[in-house]
C-alpha positions in Angstrom: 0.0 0.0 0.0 1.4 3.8 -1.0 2.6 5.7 1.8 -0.6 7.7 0.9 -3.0 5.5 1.0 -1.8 4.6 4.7 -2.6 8.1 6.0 -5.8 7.5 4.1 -6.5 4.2 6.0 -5.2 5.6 9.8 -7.3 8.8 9.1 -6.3 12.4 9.4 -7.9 12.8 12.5 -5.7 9.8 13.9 -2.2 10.6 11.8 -2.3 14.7 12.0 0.2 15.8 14.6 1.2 12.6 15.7 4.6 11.1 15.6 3.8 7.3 15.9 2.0 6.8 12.9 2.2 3.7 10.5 3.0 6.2 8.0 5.9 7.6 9.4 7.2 3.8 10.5 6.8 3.1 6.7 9.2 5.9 6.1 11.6 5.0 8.9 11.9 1.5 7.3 12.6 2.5 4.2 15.4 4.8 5.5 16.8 2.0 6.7 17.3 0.4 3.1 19.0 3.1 1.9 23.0 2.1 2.5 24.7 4.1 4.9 25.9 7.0 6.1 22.5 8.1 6.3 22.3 11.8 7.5 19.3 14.1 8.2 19.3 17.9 8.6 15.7 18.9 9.7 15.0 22.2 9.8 12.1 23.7 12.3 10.3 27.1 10.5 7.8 28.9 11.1 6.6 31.6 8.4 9.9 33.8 7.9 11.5 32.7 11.7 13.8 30.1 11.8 13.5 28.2 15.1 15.7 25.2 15.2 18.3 22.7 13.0 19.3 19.1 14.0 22.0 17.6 12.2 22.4 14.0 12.6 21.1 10.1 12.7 17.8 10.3 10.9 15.3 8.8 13.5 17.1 11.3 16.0 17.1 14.2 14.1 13.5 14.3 13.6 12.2 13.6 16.4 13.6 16.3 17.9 12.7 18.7 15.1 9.0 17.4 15.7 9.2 17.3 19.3 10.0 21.3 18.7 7.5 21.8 15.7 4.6 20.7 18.0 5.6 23.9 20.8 5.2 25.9 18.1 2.4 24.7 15.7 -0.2 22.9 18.2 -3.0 24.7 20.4 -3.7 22.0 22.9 -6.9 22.8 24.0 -8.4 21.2 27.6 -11.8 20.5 25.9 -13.0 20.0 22.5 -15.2 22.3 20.9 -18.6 22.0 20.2 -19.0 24.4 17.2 -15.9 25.8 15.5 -15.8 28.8 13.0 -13.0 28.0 10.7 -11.9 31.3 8.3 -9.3 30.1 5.9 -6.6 32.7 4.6 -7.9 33.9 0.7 -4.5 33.0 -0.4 -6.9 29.3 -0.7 -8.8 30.1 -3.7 -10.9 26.5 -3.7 -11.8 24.5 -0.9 -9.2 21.3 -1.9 -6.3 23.8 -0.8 -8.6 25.2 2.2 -9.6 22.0 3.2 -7.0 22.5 5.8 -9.6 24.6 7.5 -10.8 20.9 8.2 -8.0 19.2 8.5 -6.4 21.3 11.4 -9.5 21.8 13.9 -11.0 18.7 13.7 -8.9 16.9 16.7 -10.5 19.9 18.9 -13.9 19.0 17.7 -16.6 17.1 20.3 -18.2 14.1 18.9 -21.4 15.7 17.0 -19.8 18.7 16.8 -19.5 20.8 13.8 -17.2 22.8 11.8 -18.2 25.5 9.7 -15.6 26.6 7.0 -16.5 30.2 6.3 -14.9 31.2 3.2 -17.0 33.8 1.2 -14.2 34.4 -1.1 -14.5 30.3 -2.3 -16.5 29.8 -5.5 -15.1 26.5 -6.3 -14.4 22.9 -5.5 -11.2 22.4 -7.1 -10.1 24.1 -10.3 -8.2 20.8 -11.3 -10.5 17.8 -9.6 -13.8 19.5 -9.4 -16.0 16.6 -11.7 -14.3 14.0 -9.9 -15.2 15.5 -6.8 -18.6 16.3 -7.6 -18.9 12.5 -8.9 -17.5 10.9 -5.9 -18.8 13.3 -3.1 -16.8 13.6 0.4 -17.5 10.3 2.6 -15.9 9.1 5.8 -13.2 6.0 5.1 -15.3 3.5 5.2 -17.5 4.4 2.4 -14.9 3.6 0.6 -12.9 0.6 2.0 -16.7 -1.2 2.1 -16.7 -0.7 -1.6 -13.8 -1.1 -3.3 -14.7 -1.9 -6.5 -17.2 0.8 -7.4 -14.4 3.2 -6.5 -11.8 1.1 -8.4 -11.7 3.9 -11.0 -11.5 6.7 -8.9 -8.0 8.1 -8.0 -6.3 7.8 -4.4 -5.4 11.3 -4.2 -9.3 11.8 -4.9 -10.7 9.6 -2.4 -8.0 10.8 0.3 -8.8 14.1 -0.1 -12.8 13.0 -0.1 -12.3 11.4 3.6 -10.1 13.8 5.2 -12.5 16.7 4.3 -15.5 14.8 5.6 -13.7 13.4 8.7 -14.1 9.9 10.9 -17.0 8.1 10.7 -18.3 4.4 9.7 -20.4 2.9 6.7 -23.2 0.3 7.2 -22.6 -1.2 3.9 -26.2 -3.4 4.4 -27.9 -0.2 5.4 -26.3 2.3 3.3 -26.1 4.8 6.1 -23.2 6.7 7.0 -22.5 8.5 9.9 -19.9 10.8 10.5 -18.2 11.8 14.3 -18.5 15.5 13.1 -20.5 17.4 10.7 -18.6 20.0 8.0 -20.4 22.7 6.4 -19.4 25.4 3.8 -20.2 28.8 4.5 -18.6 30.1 1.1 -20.2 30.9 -2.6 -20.3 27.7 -3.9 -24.5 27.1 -3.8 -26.4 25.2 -1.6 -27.6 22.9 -4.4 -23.7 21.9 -5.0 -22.7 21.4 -1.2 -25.8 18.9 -0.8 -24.9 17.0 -3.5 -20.9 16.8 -3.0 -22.7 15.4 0.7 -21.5 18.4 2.8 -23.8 20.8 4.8 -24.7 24.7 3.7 -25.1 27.9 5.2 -25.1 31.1 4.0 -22.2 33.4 4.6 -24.2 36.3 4.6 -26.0 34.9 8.0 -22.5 34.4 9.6 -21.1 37.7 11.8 -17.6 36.4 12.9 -17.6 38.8 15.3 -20.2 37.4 17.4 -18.6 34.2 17.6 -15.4 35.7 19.3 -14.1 34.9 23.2 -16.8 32.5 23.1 -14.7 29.6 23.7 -16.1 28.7 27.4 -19.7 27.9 25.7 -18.1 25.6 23.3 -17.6 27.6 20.2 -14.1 28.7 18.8 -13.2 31.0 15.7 -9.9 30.7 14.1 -8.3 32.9 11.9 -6.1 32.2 9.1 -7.2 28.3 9.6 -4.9 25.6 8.5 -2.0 27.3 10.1 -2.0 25.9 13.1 -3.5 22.7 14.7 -6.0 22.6 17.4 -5.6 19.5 19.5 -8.4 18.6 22.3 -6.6 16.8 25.3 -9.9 15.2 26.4 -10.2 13.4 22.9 -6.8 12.2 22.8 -5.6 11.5 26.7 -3.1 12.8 28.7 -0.4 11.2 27.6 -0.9 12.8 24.4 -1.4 15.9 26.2 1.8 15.9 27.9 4.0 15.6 25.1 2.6 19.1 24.0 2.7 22.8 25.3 -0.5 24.0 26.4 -2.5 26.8 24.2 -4.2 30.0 25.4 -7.2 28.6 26.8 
């Protein structure tokens, strides 16, 4: 299985800011094929700032480059969120490059929660995959590991990009009913008709005051700016042994 596909299998949600992950053991074996000397220079940046360098074994190296990355691009948040408002930059001009808006907040999202990417500047899917998209739809994992065949067609990169937008979930193949853990909805210019059928929810931007859903985090609702940025990690979704391993946000 491509390195791709495992990230797809393991889910965002579950591979996103973590450094155990299948994915990265696949790359750590291969590493280890390569004949030595095997050196790694791993470099720690944040916009314009340069924060760290570690020179050395490979395994090493990283680690601590990661171990430094997460101080200074994870919000570890004590509970998850019930509602988030999540306001991409405009530099995303469709939502397969905002989907980081997704991507990033969902580990700080409450079971039945929702995320709302608002996004009034987006008027597209995806200026390169849009039909595919709009064929396939966005569908948790398992809508598309119970089915393998009628997605034979249907390009990884396409389906990957399908579940990680929609989030965790199951599939009851008998039943056909799938649930997700947390509900996405678009509040950008692409039309109601087109979010329904692409199976994501709607609201109208125009509806949406930002402003009203700031320092509102103690009743369960966050906004972030400029989301994708940064990840937002609940410690009560993910244990405190996760939660030790990284420095506490701002609330």
């Amino acid at each position: 299985m491509p390195v791709t596909g495992l990230g797809r299998w393991f889910t965002s949600f579950k591979t996103i800011g973590i450094k155990d992950t299948p994915t990265r053991r696949v790359i750590h074996r291969a590493a280890e094929l390569v004949p030595p000397p095997v050196l790694c220079i791993a470099l720690v940046v944040r916009g314009q700032a340069f924060h760290g360098m570690y020179v050395g074994d490979y395994v090493e190296a990283w680690s601590a480059a990661a171990d430094l990355s997460a101080q200074l691009e994870v919000v570890l948040v004590p509970r998850a969120f019930k509602r988030v408002l999540s306001m991409p930059s405009k530099i995303y001009d469709d939502l397969w490059t905002a989907a980081k808006a997704m991507y990033k907040t969902e580990p700080a999202i409450a079971d039945g929660g929702e995320v709302i990417i608002y996004a009034p500047h987006l008027t597209e899917v995806s200026y390169t995959h849009g039909s595919l998209i709009d064929e396939v739809g966005y569908h948790v994992r398992d809508y598309f590991v119970k089915q393998p065949e009628r997605f034979e067609r249907v390009p990884g990169m396409i389906k990957a990009h399908s579940t990680h937008v929609k989030g965790s979930g199951s599939y009851d193949l008998r039943s056909d009913v799938e649930e997700s853990r947390i509900h996405v909805t678009l509040a950008t210019a692409i039309p109601e008709e087109r979010c329904r059928r692409i199976n994501l929810g709607y609201l109208d931007y125009r509806e949406i005051d930002p402003v009203s859903w700031e320092d509102r985090e103690d009743q369960g609702l966050l906004m972030v700016h400029n989301a994708g940025e940064m990840l937002y990690r609940a410690a009560d979704l993910f244990g405190a042994e996760l939660a030790s391993m990284i420095r506490p946000g701002t609330y």
